[in-house]
C-alpha positions as CSV (number, residue, x, y, z in Angstrom):
1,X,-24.1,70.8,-11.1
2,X,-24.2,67.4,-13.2
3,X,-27.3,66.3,-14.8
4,X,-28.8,63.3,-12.3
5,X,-30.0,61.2,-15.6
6,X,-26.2,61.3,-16.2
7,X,-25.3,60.5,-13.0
8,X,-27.2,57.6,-13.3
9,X,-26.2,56.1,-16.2
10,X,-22.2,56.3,-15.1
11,X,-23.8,54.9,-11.8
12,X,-25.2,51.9,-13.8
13,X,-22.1,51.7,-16.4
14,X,-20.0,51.7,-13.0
15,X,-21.6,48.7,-11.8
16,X,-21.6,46.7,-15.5
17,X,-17.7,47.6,-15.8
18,X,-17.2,46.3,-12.5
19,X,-19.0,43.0,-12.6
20,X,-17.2,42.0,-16.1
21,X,-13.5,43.0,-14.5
22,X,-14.5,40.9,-11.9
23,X,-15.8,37.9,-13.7
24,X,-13.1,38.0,-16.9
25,X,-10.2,39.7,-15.7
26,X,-9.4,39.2,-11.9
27,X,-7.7,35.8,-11.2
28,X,-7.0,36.4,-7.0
29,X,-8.1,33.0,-5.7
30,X,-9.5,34.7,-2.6
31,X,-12.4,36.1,-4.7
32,X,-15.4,34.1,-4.3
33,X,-18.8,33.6,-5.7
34,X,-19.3,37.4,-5.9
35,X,-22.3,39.4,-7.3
36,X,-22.0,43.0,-8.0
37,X,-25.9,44.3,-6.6
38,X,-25.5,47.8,-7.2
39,X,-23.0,51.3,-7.6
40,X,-23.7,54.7,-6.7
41,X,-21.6,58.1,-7.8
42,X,-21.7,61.1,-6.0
43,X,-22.7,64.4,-8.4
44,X,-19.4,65.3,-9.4
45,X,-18.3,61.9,-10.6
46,X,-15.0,61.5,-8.2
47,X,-16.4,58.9,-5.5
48,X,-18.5,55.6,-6.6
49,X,-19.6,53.0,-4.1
50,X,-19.7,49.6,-5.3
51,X,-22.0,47.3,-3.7
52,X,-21.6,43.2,-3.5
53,X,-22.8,39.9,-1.9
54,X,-20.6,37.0,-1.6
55,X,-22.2,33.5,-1.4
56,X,-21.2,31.8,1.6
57,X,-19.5,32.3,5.2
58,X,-18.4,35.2,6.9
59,X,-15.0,33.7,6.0
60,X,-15.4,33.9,2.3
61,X,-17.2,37.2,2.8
62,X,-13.8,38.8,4.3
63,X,-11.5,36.8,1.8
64,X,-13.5,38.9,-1.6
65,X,-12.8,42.1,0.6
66,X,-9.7,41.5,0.5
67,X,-8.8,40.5,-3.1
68,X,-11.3,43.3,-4.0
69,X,-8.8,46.1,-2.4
70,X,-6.2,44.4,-4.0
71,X,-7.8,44.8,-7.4
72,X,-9.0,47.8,-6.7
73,X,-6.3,49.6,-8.5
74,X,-6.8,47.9,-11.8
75,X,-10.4,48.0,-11.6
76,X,-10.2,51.9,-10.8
77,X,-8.3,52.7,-14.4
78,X,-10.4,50.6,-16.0
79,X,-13.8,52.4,-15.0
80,X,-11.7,55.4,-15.8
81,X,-11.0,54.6,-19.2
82,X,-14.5,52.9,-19.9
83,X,-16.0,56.4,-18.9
84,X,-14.2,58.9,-20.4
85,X,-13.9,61.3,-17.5
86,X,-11.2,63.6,-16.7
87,X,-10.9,62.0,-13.2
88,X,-11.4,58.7,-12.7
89,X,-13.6,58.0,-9.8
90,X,-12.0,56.5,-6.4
91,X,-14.1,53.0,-6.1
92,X,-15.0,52.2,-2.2
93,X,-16.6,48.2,-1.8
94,X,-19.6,47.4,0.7
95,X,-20.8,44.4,1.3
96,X,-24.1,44.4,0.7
97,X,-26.1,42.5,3.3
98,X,-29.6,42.3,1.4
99,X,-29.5,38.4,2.2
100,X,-29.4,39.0,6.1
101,X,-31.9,41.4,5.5
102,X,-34.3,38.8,3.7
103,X,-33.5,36.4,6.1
104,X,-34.9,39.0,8.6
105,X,-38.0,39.4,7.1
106,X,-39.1,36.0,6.0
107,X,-38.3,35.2,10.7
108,X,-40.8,38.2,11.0
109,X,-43.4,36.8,8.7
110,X,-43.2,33.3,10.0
111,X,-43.5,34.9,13.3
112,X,-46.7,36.6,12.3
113,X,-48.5,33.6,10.6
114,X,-47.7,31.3,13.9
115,X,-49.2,34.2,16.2
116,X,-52.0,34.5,13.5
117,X,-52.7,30.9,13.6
118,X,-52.9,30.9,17.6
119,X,-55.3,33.7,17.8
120,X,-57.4,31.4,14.8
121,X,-57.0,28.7,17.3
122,X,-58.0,30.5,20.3
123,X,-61.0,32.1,18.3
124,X,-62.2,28.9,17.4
125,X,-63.6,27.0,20.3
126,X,-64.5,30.7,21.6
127,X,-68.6,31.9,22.4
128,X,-69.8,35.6,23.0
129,X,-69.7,36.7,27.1
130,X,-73.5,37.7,27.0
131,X,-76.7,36.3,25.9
132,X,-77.0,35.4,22.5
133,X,-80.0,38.4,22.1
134,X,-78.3,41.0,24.2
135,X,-80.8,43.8,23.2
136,X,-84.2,43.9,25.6
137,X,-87.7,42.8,23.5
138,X,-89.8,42.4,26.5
139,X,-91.0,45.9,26.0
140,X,-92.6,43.9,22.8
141,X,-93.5,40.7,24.9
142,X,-95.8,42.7,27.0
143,X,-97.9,44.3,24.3
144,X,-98.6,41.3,23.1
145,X,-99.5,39.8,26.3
146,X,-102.1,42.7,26.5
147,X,-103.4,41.9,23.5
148,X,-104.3,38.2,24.4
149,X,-105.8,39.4,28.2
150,X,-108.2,41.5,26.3
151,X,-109.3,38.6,23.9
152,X,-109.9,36.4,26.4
153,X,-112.0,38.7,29.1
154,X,-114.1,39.5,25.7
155,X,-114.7,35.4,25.2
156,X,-115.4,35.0,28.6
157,X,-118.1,38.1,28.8
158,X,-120.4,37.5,26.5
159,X,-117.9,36.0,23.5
160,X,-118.1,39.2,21.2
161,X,-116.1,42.5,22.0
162,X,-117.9,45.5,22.6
């Protein structure tokens, strides 16, 4: 079982070895304006998946998979030597579609502010179904009512209360 701090740090070498072969040393016209994101190995060091976005069309996006298989010889023995293991790992490329996923998520947010600016809208010009007291205070209403009756019978008895 291999340490996973290990694992991690040929993970991360992976990716830096990668993105420098591909910058400095491979010359295939095909290969476009490419950005190594990320690289993952499996525990025993023999498979790494190396992940990429290309700038542009779906065009350009299938023209760096192509000149990426083709380099992916070279690139392969030079991750091998760089490392230092006794197999060098097979390299598998995915196009990594984080862009399409942003693009996603900024429709869904713009979504959500124009359906949180209608309900605003709607909420505006908008007034409560009942009254604006909807709680009963006549029960109060009355006593005091009662208490005026019995000031006015006293006034009109004899003007002081008994």
């Amino acid at each position: 079982m291999t340490d996973p701090a290990k694992v991690r740090r040929h993970a991360e070498r992976v990716r830096e070895l990668v993105a420098s072969v591909v910058r400095t040393q491979i010359k295939d016209p095909r290969l476009g304006m490419i950005t190594i994101t990320d690289a993952r190995i499996t525990a025993d060091l023999r498979d790494a998946t190396v992940f990429y976005t290309v700038l542009g069309d779906s065009a350009e996006q299938a023209s760096t998979a192509a000149a990426l298989e083709s380099a992916k010889g070279m690139l392969r023995s030079t991750v091998g030597k760089a490392l230092g293991l006794r197999h060098s790992p097979t390299l598998t490329f995915v196009l990594d579609n984080v862009q399409d996923q942003v693009k996603h998520i900024d429709d869904l947010l713009a979504a959500a502010r124009s359906a949180d600016a209608e309900v605003q809208r709607r909420a505006a010009g908008a007034q409560y179904a009942g009254d604006a007291q909807p709680y009963r205070v006549e029960a109060d209403d009355e006593d005091d009512d009662v208490d005026q009756d019995d000031v006015d019978e006293d006034d009109a008895v004899g003007g002081e209360r008994r």
